[in-house]
C-alpha atoms as an extended CHARMM CRD file, in Angstrom:
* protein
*
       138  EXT
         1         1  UNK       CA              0.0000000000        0.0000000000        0.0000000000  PROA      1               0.0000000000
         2         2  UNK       CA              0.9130000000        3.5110000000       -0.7420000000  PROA      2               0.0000000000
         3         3  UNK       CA             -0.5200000000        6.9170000000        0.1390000000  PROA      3               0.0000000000
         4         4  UNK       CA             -0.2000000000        9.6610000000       -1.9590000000  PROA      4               0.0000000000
         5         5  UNK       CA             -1.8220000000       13.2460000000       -2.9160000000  PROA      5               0.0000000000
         6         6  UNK       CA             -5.0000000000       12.5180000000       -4.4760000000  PROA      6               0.0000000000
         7         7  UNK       CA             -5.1220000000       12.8980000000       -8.7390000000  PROA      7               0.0000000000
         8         8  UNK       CA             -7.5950000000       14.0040000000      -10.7810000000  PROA      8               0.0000000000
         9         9  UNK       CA             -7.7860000000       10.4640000000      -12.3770000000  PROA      9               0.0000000000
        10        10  UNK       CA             -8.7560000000        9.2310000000       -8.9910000000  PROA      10              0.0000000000
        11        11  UNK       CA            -11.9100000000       10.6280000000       -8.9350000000  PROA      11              0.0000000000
        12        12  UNK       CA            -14.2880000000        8.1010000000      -10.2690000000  PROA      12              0.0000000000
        13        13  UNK       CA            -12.5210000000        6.1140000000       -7.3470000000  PROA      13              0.0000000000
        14        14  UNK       CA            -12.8240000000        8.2040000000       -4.4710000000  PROA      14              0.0000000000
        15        15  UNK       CA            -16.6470000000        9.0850000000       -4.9230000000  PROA      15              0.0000000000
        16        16  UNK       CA            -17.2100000000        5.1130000000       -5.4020000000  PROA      16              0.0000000000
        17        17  UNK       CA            -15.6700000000        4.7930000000       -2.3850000000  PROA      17              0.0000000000
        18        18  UNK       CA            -17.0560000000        7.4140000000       -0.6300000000  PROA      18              0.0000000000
        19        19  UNK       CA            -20.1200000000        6.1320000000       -1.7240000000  PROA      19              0.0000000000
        20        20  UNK       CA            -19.6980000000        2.4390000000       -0.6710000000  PROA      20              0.0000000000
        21        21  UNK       CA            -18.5240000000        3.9440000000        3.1450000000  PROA      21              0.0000000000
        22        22  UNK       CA            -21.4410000000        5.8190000000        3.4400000000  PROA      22              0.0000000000
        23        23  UNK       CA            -19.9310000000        9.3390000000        3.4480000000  PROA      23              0.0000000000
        24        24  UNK       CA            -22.1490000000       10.9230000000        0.9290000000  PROA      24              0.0000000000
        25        25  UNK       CA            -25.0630000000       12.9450000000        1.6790000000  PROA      25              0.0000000000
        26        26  UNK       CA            -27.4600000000       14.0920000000       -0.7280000000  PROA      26              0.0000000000
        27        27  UNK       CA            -26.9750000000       17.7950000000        0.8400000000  PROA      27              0.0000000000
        28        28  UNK       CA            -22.8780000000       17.4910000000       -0.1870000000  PROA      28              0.0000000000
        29        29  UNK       CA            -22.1600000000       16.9540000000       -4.1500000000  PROA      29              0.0000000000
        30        30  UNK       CA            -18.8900000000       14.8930000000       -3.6670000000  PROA      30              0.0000000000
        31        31  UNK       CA            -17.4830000000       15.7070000000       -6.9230000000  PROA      31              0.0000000000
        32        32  UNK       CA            -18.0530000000       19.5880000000       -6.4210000000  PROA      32              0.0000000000
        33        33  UNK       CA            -15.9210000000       18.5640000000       -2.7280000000  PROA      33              0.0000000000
        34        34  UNK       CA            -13.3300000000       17.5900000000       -4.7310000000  PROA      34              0.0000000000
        35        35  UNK       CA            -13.0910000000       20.3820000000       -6.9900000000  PROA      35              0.0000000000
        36        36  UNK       CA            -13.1540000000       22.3950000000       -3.7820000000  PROA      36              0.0000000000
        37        37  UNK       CA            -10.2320000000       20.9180000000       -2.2490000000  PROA      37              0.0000000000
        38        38  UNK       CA             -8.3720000000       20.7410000000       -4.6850000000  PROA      38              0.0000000000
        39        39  UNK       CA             -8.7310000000       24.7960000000       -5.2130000000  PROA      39              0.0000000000
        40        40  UNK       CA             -7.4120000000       24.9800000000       -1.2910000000  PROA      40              0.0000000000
        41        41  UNK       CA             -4.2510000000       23.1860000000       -0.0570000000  PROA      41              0.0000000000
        42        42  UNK       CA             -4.6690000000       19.7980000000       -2.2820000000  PROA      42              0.0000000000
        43        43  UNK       CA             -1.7640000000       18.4490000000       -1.5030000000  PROA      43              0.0000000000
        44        44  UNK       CA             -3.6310000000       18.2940000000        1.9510000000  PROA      44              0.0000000000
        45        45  UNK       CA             -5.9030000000       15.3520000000       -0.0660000000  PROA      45              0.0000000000
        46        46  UNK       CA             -4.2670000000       11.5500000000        0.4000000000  PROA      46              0.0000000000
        47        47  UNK       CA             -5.4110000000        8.4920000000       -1.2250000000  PROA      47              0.0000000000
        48        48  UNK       CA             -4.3470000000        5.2840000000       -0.3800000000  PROA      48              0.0000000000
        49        49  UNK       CA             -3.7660000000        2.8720000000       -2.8250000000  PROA      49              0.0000000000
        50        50  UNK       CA             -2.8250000000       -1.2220000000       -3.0950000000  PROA      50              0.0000000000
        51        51  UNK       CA             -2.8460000000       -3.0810000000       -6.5150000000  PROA      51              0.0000000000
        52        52  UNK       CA             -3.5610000000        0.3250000000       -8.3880000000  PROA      52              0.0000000000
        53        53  UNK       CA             -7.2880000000        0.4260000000       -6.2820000000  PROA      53              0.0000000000
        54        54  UNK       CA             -8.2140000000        3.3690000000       -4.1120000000  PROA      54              0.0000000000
        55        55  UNK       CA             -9.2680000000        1.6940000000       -0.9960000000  PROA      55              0.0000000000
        56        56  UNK       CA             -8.9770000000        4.9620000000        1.4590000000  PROA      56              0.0000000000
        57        57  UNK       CA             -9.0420000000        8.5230000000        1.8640000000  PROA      57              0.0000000000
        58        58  UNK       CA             -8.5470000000       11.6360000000        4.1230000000  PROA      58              0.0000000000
        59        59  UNK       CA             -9.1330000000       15.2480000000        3.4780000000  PROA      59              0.0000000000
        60        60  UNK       CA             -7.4480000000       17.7840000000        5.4820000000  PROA      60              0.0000000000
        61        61  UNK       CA             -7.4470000000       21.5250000000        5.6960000000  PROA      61              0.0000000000
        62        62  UNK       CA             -5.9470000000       24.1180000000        8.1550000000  PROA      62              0.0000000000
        63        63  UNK       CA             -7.2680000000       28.1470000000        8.0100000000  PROA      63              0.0000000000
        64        64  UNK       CA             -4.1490000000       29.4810000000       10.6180000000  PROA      64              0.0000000000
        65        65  UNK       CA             -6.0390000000       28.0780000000       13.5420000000  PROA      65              0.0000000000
        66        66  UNK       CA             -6.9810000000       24.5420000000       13.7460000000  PROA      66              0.0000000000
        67        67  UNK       CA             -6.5740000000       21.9640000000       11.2760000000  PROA      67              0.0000000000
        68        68  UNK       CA             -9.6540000000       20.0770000000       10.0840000000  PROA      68              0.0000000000
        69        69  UNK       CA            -10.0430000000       15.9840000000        9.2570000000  PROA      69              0.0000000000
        70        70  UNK       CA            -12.7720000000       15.1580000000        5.8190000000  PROA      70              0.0000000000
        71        71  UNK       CA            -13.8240000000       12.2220000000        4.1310000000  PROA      71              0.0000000000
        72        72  UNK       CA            -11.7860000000        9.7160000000        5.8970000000  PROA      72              0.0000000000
        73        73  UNK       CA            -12.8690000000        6.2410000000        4.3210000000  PROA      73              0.0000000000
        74        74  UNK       CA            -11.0740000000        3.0600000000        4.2300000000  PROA      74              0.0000000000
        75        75  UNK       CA            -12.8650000000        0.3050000000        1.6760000000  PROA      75              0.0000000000
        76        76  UNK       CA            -14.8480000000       -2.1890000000        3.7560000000  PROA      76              0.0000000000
        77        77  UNK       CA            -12.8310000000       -4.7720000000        2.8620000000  PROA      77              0.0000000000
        78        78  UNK       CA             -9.3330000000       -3.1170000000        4.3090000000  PROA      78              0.0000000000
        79        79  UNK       CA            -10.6300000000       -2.4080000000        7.3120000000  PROA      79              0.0000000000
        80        80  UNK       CA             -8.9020000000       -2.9770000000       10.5320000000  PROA      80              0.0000000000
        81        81  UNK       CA             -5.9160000000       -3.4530000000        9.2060000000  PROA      81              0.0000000000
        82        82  UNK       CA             -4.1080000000        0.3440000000        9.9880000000  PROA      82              0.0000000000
        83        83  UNK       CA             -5.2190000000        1.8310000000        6.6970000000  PROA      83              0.0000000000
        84        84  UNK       CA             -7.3630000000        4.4200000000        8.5450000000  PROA      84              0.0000000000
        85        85  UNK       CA             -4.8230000000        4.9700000000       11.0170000000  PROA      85              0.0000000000
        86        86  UNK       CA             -1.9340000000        5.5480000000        8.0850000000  PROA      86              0.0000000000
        87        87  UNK       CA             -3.7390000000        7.7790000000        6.9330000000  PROA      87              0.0000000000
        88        88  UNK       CA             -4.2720000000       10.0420000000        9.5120000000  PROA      88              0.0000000000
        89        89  UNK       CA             -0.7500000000        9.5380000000       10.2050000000  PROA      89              0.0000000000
        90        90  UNK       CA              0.4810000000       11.2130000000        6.7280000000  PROA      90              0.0000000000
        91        91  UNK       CA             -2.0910000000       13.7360000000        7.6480000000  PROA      91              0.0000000000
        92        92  UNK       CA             -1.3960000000       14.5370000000       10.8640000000  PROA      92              0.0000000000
        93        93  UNK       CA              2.4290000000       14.6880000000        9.2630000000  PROA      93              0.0000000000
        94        94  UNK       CA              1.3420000000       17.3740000000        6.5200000000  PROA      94              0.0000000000
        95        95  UNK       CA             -0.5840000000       19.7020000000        9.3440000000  PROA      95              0.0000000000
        96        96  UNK       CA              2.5790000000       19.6580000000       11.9080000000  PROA      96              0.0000000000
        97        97  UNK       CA              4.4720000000       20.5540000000        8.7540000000  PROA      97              0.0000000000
        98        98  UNK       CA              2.2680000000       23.4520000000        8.0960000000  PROA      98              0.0000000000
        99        99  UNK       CA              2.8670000000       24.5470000000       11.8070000000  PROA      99              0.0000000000
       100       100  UNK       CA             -1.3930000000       23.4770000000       12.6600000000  PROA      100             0.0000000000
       101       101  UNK       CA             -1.6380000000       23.2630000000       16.2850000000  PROA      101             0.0000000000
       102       102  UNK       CA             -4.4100000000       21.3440000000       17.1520000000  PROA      102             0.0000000000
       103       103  UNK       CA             -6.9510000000       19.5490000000       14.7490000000  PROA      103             0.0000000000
       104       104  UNK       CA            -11.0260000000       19.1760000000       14.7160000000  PROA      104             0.0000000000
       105       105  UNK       CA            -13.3820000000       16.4390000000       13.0230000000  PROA      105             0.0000000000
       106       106  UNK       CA            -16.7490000000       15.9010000000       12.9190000000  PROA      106             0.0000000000
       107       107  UNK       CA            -18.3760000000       12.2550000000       13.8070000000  PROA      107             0.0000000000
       108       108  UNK       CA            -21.7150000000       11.6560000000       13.5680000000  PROA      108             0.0000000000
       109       109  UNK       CA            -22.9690000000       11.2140000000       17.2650000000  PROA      109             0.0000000000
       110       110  UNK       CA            -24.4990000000        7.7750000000       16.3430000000  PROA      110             0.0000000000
       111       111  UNK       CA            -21.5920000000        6.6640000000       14.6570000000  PROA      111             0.0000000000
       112       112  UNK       CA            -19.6270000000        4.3860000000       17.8190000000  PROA      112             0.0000000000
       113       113  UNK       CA            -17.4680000000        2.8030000000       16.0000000000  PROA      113             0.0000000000
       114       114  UNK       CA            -15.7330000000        5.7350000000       14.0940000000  PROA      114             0.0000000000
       115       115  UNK       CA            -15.4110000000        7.4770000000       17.4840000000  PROA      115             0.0000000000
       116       116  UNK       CA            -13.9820000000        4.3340000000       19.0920000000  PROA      116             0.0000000000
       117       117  UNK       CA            -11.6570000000        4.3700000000       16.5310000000  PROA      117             0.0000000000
       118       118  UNK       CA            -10.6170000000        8.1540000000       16.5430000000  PROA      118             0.0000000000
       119       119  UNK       CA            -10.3900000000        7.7470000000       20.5870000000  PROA      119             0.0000000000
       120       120  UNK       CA             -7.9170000000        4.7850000000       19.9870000000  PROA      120             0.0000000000
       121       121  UNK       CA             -5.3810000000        7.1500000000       17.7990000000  PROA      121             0.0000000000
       122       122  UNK       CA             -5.4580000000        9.9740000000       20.5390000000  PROA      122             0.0000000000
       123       123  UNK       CA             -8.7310000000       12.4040000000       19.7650000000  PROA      123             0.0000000000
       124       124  UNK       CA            -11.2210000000       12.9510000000       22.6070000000  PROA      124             0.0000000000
       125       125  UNK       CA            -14.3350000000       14.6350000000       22.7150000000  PROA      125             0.0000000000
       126       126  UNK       CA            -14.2420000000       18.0260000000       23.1600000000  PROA      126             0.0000000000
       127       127  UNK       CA            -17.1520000000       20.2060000000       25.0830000000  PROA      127             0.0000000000
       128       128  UNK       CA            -18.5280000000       22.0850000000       22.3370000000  PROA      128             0.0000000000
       129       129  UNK       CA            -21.6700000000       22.4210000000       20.3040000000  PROA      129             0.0000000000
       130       130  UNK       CA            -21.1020000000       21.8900000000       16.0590000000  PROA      130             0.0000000000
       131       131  UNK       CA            -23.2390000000       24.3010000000       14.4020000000  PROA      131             0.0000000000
       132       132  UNK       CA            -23.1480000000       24.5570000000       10.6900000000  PROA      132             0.0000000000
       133       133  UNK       CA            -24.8290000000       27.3110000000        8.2950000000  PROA      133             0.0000000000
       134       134  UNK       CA            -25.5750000000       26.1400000000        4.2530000000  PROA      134             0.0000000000
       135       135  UNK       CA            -23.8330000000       29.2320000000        2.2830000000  PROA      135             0.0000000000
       136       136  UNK       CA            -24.4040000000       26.6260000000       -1.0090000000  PROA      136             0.0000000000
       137       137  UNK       CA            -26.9330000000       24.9460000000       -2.1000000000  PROA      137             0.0000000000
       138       138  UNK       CA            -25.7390000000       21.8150000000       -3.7170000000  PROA      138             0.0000000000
């Protein structure tokens, strides 16, 4: 396995993936997230890759202040075996680089076993209140 920055040939890939980890929503077009991200920092976007498949991801982003974790997915069948963790690694890596001090993510509160799993590489739940306001309308 490999990870490197996300190409634009690896799109068909990533929103199949996406898709099959249940990261999309119908309120976020994942193809117009890509185009986003890769418009802001994209060498902040990792792929992983084994055989020449995509079988994870992980967005990240830092604005000065805190660094922020998207679209982390590892292929159902390559789970548990440290791809998830990898890639937060690299990640991680790339924000210290940038000088990011401290980094934020956003679980779904029903979603256990992504928060188990974010708890087991050092994150903890912080005492605040996510709000979010729509500016687009995808």
């Amino acid at each position: 396995m490999i990870i490197r920055a996300f190409q634009s040939s690896d799109e068909d890939a990533v929103v199949d993936l996406w898709t099959r980890c249940g990261l999309t929503r119908p309120q976020n077009d994942p193809r117009k997230d890509i185009r986003r991200k890769l418009a802001v920092d994209p060498h902040l976007f990792l792929v992983a890759e084994d055989a020449g498949a995509i079988i994870g991801t992980v967005m990240a982003g830092y604005e000065g202040h805190r660094g922020w974790i998207n679209y982390l997915a590892v292929s159902p069948d390559y789970r548990r075996g440290g791809v998830g963790r990898q890639l937060m690694t690299a990640a991680e890596r790339l924000l210290i680089e940038t000088g990011c001090p401290k980094i934020n993510l956003q679980v779904r509160s029903s979603n256990a076993e992504v928060i188990a799993f974010y708890r087991a590489i050092g994150f903890a739940v912080d005492d605040v209140v996510s709000l979010g306001k729509r500016l687009v309308q995808d």
